[in-house]
C-alpha positions as CSV (number, residue, x, y, z in Angstrom):
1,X,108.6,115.9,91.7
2,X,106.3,117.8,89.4
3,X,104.9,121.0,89.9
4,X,102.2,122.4,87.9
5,X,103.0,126.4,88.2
6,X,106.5,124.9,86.7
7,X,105.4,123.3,83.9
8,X,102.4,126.0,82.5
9,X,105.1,128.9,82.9
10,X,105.9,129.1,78.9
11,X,102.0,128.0,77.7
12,X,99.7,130.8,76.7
13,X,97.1,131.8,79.6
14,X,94.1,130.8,77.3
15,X,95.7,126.9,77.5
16,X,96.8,126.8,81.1
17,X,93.4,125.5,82.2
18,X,93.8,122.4,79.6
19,X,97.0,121.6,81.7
20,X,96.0,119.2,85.1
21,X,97.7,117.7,86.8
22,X,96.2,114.4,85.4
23,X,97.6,115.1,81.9
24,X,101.0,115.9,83.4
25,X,100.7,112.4,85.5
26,X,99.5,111.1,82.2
27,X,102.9,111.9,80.3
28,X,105.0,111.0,82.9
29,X,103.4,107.4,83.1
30,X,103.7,107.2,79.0
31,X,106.9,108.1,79.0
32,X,108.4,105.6,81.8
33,X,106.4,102.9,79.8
34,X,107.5,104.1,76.5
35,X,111.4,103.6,77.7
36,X,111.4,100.8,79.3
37,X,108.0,98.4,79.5
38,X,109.0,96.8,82.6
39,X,109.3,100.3,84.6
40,X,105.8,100.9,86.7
41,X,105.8,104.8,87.4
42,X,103.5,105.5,90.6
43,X,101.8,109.2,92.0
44,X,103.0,108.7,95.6
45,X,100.0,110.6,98.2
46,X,100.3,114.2,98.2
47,X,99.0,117.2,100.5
48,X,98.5,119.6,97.5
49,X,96.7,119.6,94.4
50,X,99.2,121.6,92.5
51,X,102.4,119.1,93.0
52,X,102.7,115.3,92.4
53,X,105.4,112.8,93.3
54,X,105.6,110.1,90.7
55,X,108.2,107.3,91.7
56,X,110.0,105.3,88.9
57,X,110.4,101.5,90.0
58,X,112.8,100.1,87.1
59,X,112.7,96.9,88.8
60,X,109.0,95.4,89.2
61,X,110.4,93.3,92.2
62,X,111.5,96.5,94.3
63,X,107.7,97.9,93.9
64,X,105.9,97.9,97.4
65,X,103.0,95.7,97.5
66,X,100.5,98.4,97.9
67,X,102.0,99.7,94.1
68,X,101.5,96.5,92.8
69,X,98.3,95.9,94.1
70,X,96.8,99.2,93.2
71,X,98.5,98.5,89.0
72,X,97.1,94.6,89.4
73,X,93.6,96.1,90.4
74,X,93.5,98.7,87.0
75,X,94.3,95.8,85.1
76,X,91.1,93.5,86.1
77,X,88.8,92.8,83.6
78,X,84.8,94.1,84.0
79,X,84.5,90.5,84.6
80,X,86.6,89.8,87.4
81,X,85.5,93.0,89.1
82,X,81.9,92.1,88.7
83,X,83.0,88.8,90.5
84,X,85.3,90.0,93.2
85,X,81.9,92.7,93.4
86,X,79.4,89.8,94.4
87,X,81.9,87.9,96.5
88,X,81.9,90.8,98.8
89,X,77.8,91.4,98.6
90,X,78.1,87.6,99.2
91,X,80.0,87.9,102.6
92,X,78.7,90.8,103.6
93,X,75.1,88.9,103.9
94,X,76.5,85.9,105.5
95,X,78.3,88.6,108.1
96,X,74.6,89.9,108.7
97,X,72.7,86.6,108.7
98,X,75.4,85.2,111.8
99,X,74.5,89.0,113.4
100,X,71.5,88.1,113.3
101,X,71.5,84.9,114.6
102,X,73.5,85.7,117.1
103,X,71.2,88.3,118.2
104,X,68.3,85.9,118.1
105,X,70.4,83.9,120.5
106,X,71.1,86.2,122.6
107,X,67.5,87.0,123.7
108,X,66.4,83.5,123.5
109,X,68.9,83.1,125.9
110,X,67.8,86.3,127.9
111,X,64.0,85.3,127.8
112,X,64.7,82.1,129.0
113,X,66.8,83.3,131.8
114,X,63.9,86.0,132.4
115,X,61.5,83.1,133.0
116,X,63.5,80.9,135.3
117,X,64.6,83.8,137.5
118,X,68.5,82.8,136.9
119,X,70.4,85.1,135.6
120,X,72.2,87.0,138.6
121,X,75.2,89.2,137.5
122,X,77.8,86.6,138.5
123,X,76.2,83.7,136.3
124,X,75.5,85.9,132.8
125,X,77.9,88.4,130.8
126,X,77.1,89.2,127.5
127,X,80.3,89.7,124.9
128,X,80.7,91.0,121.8
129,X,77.2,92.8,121.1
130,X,78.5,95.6,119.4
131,X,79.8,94.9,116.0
132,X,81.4,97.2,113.3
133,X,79.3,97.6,110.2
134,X,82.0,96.5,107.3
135,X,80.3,97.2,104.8
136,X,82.7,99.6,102.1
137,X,80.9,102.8,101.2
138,X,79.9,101.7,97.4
139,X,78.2,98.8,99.7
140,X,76.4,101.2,101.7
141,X,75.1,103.3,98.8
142,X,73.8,100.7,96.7
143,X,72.1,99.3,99.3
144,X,70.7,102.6,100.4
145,X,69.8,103.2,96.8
146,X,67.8,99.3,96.5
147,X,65.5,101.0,99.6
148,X,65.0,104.1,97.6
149,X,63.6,101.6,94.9
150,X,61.5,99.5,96.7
């Protein structure tokens, strides 16, 4: 457990602005690495800016998945992001094409019922109509920002 107002007690006040907490997190995670390669040091979620909680894992195989998914994901290469980037921009528009479809369906099916005169309460329910937009946030905003262009 580190806390900030601890560790800038002794530095001059003209240098206590060049201390963050992301420097401190920074020498904690060199020094873990420097004694022991293997060790994977981790800033667990805190409430306040001025105090982190880094945890030391000496063995990789007691990390929780979540750890070792977020250290796996820092160590991607621009290629594989770029990749794993279009692979979701890929599904997203399939998920939007069948939404589509399926809404085309749906009033096909709604039309035609219209014109026969079938369609009492009892024969017709519609499910699932209302979808949740998955799309992540960087998603949104680059599609918002294609509109802008256009």
């Amino acid at each position: 457990h580190v806390r900030l107002s601890d560790q800038t007690k002794k530095v001059l006040e003209s240098d206590k602005d060049k201390v963050t907490m992301e420097v401190l997190k920074y020498i904690v995670y060199e020094q873990a690495e420097e004694v022991n390669d293997e060790w994977i040091a981790y800033k667990e979620p805190s409430e306040f800016m001025d105090e982190v909680t880094i945890a030391i894992y000496k063995d990789p195989d007691e990390a929780p998945p979540e750890v070792l998914e977020e250290i796996n994901s820092a160590e991607l290469p621009e290629e594989v992001k770029a990749q794993q980037r279009m692979e979701q921009e890929k599904r997203r528009q399939q998920e939007m094409k069948a939404l589509r479809e399926q809404e085309r369906l749906q009033k096909e099916a709604l039309k035609h019922m219209a014109s026969d005169g079938t369609g009492g309460e009892d024969d017709l329910a519609v499910l699932n109509t209302q979808k949740r937009d998955r799309r992540t946030i960087e998603d949104y905003q680059r599609e918002a920002k294609r509109h802008k262009g256009e």
